[in-house]
N, C-alpha and C positions, 0 to 999 in steps of 0.2 A: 514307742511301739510303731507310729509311723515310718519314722527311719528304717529299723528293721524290716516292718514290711514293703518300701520299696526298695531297697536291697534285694530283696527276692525276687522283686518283679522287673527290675533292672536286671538280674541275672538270668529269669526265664526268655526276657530280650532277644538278651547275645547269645542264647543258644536254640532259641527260634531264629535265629539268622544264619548260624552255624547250618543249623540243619539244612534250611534253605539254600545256602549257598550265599548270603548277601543276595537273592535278589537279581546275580549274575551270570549269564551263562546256564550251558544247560550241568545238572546234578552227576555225580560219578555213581552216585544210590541207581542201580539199575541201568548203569552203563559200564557194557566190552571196554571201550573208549572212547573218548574226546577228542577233537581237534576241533579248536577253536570253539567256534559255538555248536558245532555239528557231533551230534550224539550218537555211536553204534549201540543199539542194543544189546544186552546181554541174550535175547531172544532170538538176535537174525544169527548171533554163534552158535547157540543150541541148535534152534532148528539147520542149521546148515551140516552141523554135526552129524545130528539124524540123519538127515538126508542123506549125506556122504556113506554112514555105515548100512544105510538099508542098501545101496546101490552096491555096495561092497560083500552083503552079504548073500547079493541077490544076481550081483554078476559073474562072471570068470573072474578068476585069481590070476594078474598077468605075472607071465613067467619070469622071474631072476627080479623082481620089485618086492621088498618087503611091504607088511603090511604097516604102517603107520600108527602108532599110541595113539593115546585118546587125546593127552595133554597135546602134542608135538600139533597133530590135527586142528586145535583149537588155534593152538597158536598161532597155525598157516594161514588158518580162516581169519582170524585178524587182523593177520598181515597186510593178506592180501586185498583186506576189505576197506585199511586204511589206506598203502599205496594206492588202489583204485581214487579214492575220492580227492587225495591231494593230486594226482596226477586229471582227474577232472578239472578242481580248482586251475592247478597251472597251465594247462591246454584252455581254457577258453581267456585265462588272463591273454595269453600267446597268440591266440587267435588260431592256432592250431585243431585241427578235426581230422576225421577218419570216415569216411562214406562208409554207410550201410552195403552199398556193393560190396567194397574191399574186403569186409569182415566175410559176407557171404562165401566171397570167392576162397576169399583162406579156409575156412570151413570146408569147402568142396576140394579143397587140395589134400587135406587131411580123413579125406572119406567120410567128411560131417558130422555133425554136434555129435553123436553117439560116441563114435568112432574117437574123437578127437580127446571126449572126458576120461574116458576109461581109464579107473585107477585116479583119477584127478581129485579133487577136492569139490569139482565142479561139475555140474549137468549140461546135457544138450546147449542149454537156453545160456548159463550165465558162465560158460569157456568162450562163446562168442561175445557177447556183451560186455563183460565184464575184461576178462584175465585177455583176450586176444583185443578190447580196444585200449589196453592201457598200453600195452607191449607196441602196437602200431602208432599211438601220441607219441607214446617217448620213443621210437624210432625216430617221431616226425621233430619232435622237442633236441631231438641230438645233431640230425640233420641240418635245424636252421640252427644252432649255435655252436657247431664241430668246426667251420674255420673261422672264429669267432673268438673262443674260448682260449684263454690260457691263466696261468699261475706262476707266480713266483715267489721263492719259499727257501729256507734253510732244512738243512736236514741231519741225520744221522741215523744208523742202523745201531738194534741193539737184538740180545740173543733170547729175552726172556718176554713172555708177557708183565709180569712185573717190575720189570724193569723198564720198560719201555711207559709205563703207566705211572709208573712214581715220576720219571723225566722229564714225561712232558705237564705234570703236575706243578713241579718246580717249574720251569721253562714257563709257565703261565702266571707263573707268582711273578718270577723274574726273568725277563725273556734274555738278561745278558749272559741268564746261564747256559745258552744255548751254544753261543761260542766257546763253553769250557767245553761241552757234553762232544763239540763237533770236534775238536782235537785230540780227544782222546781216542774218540771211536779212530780217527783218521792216523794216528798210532802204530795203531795192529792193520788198518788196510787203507791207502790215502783214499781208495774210493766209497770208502764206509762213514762219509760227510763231505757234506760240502755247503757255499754259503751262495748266496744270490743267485739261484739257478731260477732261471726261465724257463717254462716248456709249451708249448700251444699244442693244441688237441692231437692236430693232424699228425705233428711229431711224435707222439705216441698214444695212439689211440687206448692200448690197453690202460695206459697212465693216469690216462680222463677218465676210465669207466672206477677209479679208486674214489674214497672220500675224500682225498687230496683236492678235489678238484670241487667236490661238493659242498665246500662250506664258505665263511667269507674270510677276507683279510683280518687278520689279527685272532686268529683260531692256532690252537696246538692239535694236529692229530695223529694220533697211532696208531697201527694197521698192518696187517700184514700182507705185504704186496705179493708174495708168493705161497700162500699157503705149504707149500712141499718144500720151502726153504729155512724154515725154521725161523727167521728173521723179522724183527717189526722195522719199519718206519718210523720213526719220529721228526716232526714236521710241522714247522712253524710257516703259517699262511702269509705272507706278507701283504702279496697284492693279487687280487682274483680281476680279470678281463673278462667282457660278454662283447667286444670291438675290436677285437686288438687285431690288428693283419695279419693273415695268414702267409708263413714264409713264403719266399720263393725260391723257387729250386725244386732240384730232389731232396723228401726229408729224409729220404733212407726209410722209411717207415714202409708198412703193409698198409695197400689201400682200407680204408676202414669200411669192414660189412657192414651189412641192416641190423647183426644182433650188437655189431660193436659200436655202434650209432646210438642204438635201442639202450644198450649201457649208460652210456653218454646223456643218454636223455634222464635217467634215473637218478645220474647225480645233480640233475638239476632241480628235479623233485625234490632230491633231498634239502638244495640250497634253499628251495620255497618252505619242504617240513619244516626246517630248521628254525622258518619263521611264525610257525604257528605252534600253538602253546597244546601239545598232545601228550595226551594223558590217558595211562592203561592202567587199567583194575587191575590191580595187584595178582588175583587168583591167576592172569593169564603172565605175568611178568613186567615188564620195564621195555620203553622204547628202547631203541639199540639204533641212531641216529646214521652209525655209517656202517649198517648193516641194511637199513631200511626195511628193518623186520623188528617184530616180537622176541625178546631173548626172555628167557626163564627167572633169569634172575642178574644183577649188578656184574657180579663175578661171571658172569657170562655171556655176556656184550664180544662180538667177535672183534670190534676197535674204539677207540675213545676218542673223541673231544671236548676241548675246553678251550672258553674263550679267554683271551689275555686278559688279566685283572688290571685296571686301570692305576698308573703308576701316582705315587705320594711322589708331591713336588719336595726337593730337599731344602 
């Protein structure tokens, strides 16, 4: 009888631990999301919710803007709530800031908080705070590491989302499948793959603002570098640079703006998300890593990666 009855109380144990969490970390019971130990409320989405639809139904309708679902809304709000706090995290790692002046002044270029939220997600108070100092860090985040920054990487284009998502699956199991997958594609067009390509930021600015650029060595990622071209990327990380020299010469490239800096600095967020362990309630969807957003659900990730599986010695 003993036995049996510590059997039960060894099993109420392990699921007072379960429920717990081990003890670790903060709980998903009543969290938006997680990242790392840092908990969103399910309560700061609601309430931001509300907030959004009172101002919505209490302001002008701006013209030629649809109005926003309920889900899609939530979604944005925790998007935007978690790029906020990892783009914190990585700015003070960086040593990176943004003066309260500067936010002011943007504010006043934009005819101020009111003027600036309309139709936004966001109020007065946290379009400035919030959504205009993340966008000025990772301006500033792009700036110190845009002639810094490069990759190099294998590749190939392919025509499908599933296709390009099963390839670089294999390609991660076995990355020698890479060289098949780049001869074939180079087949039907020699410049639809190619092998040891090098790029640095400055050489193409739009190329840095992809996931390409945002993850580490020994990553497969798929993506679609031109949304209007029907085409994915697939793309094996080789070797990622935060030192590397910046060319000399003309790169042929378009000087890089403040929003193409501002890009740049996102994928470096990303490089930092990537290292912390985020985690979204189910009801709102699945991280979406080289979206840097909330996707709805697995099949809905606008790109993929997956790191190389560590190979068996023969």
């Amino acid at each position: 009888m003993r036995t049996v009855q510590r059997r039960f109380t060894l099993v109420g144990v392990a699921v007072a631990l379960l429920v717990a969490g081990c003890g670790s970390g903060p709980s998903q019971v009543g969290s938006a999301a997680i990242i790392g130990d840092t908990a969103i409320p399910l309560e700061f989405v609601q309430q931001r919710l509300d907030d959004y639809l009172d101002r919505r139904a209490e302001g002008p309708a701006l013209q030629g803007q649809p109005e926003m679902g309920l889900a899609d809304a939530a979604r944005n709000i925790l998007t935007y709530k978690i790029q906020h706090e990892l783009t914190l995290q990585l700015a003070q790692q960086e040593g990176v800031s943004v003066s309260d002046e500067t936010l002011t002044e943007a504010m006043e270029r934009l005819g101020g908080g009111e003027a600036a939220s309309a139709g936004t997600l966001f109020d007065a108070t946290t379009i400035r705070d919030e959504r205009a100092r993340d966008q000025y860090l990772q301006l500033e985040l792009g700036r110190k590491y845009f002639e810094k920054l490069s990759v190099t990487f294998d590749y190939f284009f392919t025509k499908s989302t599933e296709e390009a998502r099963d390839k670089a699956d294999e390609v991660a199991k076995d990355p020698a499948k890479m060289a098949e997958f780049i001869r074939a594609a180079q087949q039907e067009d020699r410049q639809a793959g190619g092998t040891g390509e090098s790029v640095h930021a400055v050489q193409s600015p739009g190329l840095a603002a992809t996931p390409l650029f945002g993850v580490p060595a020994n990553t497969v990622v798929a993506f679609p570098p031109d949304p209007d071209s029907g085409l994915w990327m697939v793309a094996l990380v080789k070797e990622r640079e935060t030192d590397a020299e910046a060319p000399e010469g003309d790169t042929g490239a378009e000087p890089a703006t403040p929003d193409a800096l501002a890009k740049v600095g996102l994928r470096l967020v990303q490089f930092h998300a990537d290292r912390q362990d985020i985690r979204v309630n189910p009801r709102y969807g699945v991280w979406d890593s080289s979206q840097m957003a909330v996707a709805p659900s697995e099949g809905q990730r606008a790109g993929y990666q997956v790191a190389v599986r560590p190979q068996r010695a023969s």
